[in-house]
C-alpha positions as CSV (number, residue, x, y, z in Angstrom):
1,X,142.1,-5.3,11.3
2,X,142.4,-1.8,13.5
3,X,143.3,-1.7,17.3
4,X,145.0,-3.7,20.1
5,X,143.8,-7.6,18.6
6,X,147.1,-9.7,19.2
7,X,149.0,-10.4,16.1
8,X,148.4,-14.1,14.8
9,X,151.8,-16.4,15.6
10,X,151.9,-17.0,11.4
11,X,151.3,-13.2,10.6
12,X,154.9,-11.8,8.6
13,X,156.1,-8.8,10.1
14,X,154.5,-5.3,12.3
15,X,156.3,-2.7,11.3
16,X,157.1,-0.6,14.7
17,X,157.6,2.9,13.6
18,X,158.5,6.0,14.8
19,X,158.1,9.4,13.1
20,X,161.5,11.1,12.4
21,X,161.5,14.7,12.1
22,X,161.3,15.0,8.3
23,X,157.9,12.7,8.9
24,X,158.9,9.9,7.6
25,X,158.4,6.3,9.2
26,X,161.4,4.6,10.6
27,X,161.8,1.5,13.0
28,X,162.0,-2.2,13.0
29,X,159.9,-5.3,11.5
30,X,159.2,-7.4,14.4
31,X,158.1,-11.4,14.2
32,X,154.4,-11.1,15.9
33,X,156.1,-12.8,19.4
34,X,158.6,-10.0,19.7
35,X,156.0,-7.5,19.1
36,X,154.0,-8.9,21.9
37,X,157.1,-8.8,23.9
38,X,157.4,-5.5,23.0
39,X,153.3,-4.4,24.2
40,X,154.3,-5.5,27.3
41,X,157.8,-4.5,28.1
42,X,159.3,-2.1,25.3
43,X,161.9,-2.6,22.7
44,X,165.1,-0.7,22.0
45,X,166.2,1.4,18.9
46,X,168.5,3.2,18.3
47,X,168.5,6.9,19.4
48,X,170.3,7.9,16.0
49,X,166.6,7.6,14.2
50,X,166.1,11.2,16.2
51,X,169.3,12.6,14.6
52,X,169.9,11.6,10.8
53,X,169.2,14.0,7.6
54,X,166.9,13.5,4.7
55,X,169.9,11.5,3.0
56,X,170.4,9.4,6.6
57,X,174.1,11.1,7.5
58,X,174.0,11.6,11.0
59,X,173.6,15.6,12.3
60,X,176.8,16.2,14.0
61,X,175.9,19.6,15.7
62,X,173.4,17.6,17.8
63,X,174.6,17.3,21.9
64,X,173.6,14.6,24.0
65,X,172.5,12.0,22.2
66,X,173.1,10.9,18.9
67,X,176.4,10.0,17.3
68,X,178.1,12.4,19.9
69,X,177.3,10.1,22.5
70,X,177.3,6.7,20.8
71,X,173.7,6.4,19.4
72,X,172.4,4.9,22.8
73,X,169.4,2.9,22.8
74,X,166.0,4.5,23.2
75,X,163.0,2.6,24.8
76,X,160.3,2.3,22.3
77,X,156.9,1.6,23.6
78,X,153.9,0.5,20.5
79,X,150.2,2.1,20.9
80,X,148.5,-1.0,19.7
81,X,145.4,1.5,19.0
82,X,147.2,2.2,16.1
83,X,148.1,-1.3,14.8
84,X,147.1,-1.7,11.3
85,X,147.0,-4.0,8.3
86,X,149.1,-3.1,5.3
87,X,146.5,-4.3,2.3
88,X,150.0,-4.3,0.2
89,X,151.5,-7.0,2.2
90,X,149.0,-9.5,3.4
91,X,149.8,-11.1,6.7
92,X,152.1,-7.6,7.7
93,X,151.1,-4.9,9.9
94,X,152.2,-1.4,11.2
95,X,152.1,0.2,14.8
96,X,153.3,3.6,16.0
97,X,155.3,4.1,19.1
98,X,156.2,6.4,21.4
99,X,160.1,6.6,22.3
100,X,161.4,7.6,25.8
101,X,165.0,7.7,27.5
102,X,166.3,5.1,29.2
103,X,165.9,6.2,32.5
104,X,162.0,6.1,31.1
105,X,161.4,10.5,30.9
106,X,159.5,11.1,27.9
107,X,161.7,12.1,24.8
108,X,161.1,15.3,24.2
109,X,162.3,15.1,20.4
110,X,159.4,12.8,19.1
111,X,157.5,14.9,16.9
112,X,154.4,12.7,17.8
113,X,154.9,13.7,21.5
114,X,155.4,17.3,20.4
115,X,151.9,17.5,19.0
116,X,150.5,15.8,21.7
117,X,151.5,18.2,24.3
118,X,150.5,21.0,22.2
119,X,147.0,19.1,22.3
120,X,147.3,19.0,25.9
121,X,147.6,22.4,26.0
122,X,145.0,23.3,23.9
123,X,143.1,20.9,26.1
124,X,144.1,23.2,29.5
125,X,141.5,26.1,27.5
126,X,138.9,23.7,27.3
127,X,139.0,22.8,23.5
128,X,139.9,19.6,21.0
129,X,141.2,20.1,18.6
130,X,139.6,19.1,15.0
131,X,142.2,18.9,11.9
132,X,142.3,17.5,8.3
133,X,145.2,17.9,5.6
134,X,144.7,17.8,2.1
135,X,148.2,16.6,0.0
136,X,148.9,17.5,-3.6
137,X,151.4,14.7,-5.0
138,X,153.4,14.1,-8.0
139,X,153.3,10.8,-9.1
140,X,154.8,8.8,-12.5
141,X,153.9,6.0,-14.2
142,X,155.9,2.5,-14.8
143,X,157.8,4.9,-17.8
144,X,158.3,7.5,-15.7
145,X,156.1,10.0,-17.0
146,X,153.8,12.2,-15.1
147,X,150.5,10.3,-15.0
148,X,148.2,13.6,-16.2
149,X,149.3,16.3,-18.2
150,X,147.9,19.0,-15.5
151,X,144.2,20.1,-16.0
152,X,142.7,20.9,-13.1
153,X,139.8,19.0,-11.8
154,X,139.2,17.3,-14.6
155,X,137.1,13.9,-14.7
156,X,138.1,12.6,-17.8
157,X,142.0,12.7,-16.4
158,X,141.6,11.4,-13.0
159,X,140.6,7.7,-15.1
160,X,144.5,7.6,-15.6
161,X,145.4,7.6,-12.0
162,X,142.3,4.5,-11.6
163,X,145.0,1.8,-10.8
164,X,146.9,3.7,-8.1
165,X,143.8,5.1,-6.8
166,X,141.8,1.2,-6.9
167,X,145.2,-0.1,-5.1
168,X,145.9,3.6,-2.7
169,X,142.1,3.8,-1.2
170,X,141.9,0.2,-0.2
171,X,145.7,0.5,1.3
172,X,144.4,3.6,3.2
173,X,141.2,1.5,4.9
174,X,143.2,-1.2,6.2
175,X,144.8,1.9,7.7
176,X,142.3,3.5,9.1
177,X,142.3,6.7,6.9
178,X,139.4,7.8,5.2
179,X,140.1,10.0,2.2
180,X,136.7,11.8,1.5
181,X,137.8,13.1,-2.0
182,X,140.4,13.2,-5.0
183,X,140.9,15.8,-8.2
184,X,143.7,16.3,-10.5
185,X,145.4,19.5,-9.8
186,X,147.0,22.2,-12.4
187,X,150.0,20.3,-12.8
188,X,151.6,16.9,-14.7
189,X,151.3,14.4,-12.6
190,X,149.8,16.8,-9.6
191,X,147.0,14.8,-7.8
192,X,144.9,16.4,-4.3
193,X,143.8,14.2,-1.7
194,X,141.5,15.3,1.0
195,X,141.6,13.3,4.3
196,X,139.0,13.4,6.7
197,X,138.9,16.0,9.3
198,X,139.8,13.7,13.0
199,X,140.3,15.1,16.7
200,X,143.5,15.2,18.4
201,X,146.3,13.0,17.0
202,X,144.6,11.0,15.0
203,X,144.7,13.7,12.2
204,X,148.7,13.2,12.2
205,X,148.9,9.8,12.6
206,X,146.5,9.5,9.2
207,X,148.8,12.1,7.4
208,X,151.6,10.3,8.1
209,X,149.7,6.9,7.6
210,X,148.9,8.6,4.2
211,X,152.2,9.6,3.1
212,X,153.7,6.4,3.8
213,X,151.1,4.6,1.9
214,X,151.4,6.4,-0.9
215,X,155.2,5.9,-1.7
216,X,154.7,2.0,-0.9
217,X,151.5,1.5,-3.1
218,X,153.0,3.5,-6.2
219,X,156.3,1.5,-5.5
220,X,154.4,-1.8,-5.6
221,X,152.9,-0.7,-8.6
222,X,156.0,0.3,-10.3
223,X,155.2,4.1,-10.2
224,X,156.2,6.8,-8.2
225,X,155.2,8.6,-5.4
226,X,156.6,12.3,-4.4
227,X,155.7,14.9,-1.5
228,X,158.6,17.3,-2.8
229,X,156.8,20.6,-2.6
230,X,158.3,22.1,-5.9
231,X,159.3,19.4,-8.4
232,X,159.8,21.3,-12.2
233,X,159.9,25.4,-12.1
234,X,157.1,27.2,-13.4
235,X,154.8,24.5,-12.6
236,X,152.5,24.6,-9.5
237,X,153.8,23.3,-7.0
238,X,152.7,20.4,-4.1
239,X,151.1,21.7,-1.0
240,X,149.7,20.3,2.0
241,X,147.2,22.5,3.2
242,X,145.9,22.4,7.0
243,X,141.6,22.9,8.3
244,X,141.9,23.1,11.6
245,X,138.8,24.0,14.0
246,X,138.7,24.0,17.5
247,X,135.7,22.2,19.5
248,X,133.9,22.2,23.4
249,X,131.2,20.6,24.4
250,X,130.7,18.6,21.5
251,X,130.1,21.5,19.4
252,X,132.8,24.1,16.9
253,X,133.8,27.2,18.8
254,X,134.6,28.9,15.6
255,X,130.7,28.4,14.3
256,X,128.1,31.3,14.1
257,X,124.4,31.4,13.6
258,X,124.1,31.6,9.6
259,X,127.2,31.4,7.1
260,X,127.3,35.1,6.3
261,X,128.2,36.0,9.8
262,X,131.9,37.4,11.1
263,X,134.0,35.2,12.8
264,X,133.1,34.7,16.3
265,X,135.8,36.5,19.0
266,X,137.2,33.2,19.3
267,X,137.7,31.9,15.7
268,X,138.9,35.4,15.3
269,X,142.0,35.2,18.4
270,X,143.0,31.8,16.8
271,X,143.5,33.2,13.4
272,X,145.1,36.5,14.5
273,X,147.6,34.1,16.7
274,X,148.4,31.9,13.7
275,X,148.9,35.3,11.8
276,X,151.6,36.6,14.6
277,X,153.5,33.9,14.7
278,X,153.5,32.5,10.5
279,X,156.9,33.6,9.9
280,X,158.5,32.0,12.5
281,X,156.3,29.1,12.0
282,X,156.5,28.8,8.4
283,X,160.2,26.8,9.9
284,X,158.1,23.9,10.8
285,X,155.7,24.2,7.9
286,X,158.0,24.8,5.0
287,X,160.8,22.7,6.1
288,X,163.5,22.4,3.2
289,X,165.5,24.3,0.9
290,X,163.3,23.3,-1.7
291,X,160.1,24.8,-0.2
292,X,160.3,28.1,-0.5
293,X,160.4,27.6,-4.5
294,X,157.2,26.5,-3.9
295,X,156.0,30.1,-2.5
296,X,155.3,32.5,-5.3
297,X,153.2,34.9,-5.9
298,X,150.3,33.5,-8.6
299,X,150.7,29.8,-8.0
300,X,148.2,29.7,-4.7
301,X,150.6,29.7,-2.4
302,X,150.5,32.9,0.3
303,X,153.3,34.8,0.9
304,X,152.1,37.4,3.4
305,X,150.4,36.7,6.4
306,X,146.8,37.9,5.9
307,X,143.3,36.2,6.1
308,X,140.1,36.4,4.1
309,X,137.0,34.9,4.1
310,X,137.0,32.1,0.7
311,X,140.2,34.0,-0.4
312,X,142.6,31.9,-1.3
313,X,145.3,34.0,-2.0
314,X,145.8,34.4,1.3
315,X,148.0,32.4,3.9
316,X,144.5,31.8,6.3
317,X,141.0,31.2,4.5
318,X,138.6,31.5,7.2
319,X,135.2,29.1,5.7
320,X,131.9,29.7,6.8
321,X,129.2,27.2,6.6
322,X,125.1,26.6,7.1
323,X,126.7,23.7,8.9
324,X,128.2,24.7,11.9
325,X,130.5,21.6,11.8
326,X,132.4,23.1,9.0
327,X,133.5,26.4,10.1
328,X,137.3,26.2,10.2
329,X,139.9,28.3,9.0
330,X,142.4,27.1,6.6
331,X,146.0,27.9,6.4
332,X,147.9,27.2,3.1
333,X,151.6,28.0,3.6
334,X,152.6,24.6,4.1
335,X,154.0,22.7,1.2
336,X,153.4,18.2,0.9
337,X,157.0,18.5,2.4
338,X,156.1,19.4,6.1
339,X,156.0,17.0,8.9
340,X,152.2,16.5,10.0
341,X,152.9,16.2,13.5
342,X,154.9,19.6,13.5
343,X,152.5,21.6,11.0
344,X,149.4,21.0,13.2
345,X,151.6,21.6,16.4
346,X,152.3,24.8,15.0
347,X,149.3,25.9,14.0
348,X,147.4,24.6,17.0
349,X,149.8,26.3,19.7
350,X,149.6,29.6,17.3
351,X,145.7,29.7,17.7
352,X,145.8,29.3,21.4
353,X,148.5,31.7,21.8
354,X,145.9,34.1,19.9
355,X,143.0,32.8,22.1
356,X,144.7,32.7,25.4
357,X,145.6,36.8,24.6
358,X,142.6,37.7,23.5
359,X,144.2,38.7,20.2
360,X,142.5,40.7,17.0
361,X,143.0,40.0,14.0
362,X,143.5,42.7,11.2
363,X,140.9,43.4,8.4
364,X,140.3,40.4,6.4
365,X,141.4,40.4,2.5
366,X,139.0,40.8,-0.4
367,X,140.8,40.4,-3.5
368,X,144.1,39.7,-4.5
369,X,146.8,39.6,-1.3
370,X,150.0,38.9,-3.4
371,X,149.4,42.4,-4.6
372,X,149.0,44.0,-1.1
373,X,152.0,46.6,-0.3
374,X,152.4,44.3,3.7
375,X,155.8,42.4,4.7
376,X,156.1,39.4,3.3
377,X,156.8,35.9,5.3
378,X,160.1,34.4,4.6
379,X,161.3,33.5,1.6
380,X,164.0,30.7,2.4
381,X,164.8,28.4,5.1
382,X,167.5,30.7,6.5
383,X,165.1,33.6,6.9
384,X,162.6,31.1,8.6
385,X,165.3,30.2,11.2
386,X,165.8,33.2,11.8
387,X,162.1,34.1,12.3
388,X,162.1,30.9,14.4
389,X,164.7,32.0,16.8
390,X,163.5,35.3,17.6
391,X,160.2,34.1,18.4
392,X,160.1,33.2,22.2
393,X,156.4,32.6,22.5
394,X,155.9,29.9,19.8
395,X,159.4,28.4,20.6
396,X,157.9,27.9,24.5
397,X,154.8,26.9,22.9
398,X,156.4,23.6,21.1
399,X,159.0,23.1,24.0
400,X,162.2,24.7,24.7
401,X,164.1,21.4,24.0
402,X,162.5,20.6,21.2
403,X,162.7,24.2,19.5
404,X,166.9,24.0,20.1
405,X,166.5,20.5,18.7
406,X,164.4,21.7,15.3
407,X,166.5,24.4,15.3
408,X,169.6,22.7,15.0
409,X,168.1,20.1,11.9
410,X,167.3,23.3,10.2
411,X,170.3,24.8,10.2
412,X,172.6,21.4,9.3
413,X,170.0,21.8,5.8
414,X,171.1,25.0,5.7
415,X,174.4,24.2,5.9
416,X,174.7,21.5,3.0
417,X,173.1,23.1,0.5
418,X,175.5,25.7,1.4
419,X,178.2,23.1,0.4
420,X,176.3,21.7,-2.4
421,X,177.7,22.8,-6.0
422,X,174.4,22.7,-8.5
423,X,174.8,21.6,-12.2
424,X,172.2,25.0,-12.5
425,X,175.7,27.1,-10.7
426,X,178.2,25.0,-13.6
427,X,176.1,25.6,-16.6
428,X,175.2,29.5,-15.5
429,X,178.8,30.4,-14.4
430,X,181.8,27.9,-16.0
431,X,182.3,29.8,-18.9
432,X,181.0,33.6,-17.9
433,X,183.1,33.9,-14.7
């Protein structure tokens, strides 16, 4: 069951969730009468859930709210167009919900909100904005061992992944996401998942839907589920490519008569702005320490900011089509580990930065563009800060709030692995130094 329908008085739990800035889900289970109370007047959480790492300390360096200021409580509102049924727990349900300040001003930190008003602004040119992801995963079996051994698009391997997938697809309808295909990928374990392209926010909220799904349905299965974009070196590692078209009228503005044709001048602005501002996007879109291991050259994933048509070397794959439907570009920089919400706000504000100027993009790419003699996007999360910082136009573009918030995050990552002391550092160094 999808939508607003009340919540039966012997139902188990909804689970009222908010999106942290890593992506991942957190919140309260409420009995079915609280959550009704909560449609109609709000609940309260915690406004630590904005401020906690990936390993739930609280960020310190964060002003205003937070542990500095006593973790307050935030007012959290549920969208009951997104209440779903969890096929994994009969009788439970989840809903996502927007947090505000207590004084009832919109949090500006709420990734979901973030993308939102990027939409919004999209929306001020006169366009919707049409977006799918596709997630490569890692994920184990009940012995821990990768479930297949890492040939690519193979259909005799994908029959060992048939009792996640049986259990994973029907978790994903009760949520409302529709994955269209599946193939094993060049990698142990390494499975691709292609969700269905959906206008405005409902391309996040199934993203995040899907990631959460995942981890519970392996879990309940007693396998395991990863998004970590680079789990064993010189393997390939997990991305989580973005298709992203943008639509009036009904119809694609990035579609041209016949699938041999150049991009049209405005497909062509909205990859040229996604190009000028990659690097200091790549913040939002390769969020951790451990993404950037992820970005080398011959394992598919760009590290320059070019385009080419089918070329996917590249960081933006513009696809043509007989359909006009189907034109979109692609951009493959970001890794499984990004936050949905903040990898299609970035993108989205980048191509109507590039739209909005009129911008050109350069020559596309034929052939290989790891070989190509251009700067290269950063390489690590401190050199994407810095990109980050010293771009004014994307910062406005997310919010200026939100850009010193995400900043901040980035750099108490930065920070402890600074600290952190590797078993790789005592083994290479104890007895040479």
């Amino acid at each position: 069951m999808t939508g607003s329908a009340p919540v039966a008085a012997d139902a188990g739990f909804v689970l009222l969730a908010i999106p942290d800035v890593h992506g991942s889900l957190r919140g309260k289970a409420l009995r079915p009468a609280a959550f009704e109370t909560a449609l109609e007047h709000g609940t309260v959480m915690t406004d630590l859930i904005l401020g906690l790492d990936p390993v739930d300390a609280p960020i310190a360096d964060h002003e205003g709210f937070g542990i500095r200021t006593g973790a307050a409580d935030l007012v959290v509102t549920p969208d009951p167009e997104t209440l779903h049924d969890l096929p994994w727990r009969p009788g439970w349900r989840i809903c996502l919900a927007t947090p505000s300040w207590p004084d009832g001003s919109p949090c500006a930190f709420a990734v979901r909100e973030v993308y939102r008003s990027v939409l919004d602004d999209v929306a001020e040119l006169g366009y919707e904005t049409m977006a799918a992801l596709e997630y490569e995963i890692r994920i184990w079996d009940e012995r821990g061992e990768p479930t297949s051994s890492g040939i690519s698009y193979s259909l005799v391997e994908i029959d060992a992944y048939d009792r996640f997938l049986d259990a994973f697809v029907g978790a994903l309808d009760g949520l409302g996401v529709d994955v269209t295909a599946v193939h094993t990928e060049a990698g142990p374990g390494l499975l691709e998942l292609n969700l269905r392209a959906r206008l405005g926010i409902r391309a996040a909220d199934d993203a995040a839907l899907t990631k959460f799904a995942a981890k519970a349905v392996a879990a309940s299965l007693g396998m395991r589920a990863s998004f970590l974009a680079k789990t064993v070196p010189n393997e390939e590692g997990s991305s989580g490519h973005v298709h992203m078209s943008l639509w009036r009228g009904g119809s694609n503005a990035f579609a041209a008569e016949g699938p041999a044709r150049p991009v049209t001048p405005e497909f062509g602005s909205a990859i040229a702005g996604v190009l000028e501002h990659l690097s200091a996007a790549s913040l939002l879109l390769n969020p951790t320490v451990n993404s950037y291991k992820r970005l080398v050259p011959g394992w598919f994933a760009p590290i320059n900011a070019t385009w080419g048509y089918e070329n996917r070397s590249c960081a933006v794959r513009a696809i043509r089509s007989a359909r006009p439907e189907l034109w979109r570009f692609e951009c493959r920089r970001p890794g499984a580990d990004a936050n949905p919400y903040l990898a299609l706000a970035a993108l989205a504000s980048s191509a109507a930065a590039g739209i909005r100027g009129d911008a050109t993009p350069p020559e596309p790419v034929s052939g290989d563009a790891y070989a190509l003699d251009v700067p290269e996007l950063p390489g690590s999360l401190e050199s994407a800060l810095r990109a980050f910082r010293g771009d004014e136009a994307f910062r406005r573009g997310l919010g200026e709030a939100f850009s010193d918030y995400y900043a901040t995050s980035r750099a108490w990552e930065l920070q402890a692995w600074r600290e952190t002391v590797t078993d790789w550092e005592r083994a290479r160094y104890e007895r040479a130094v």
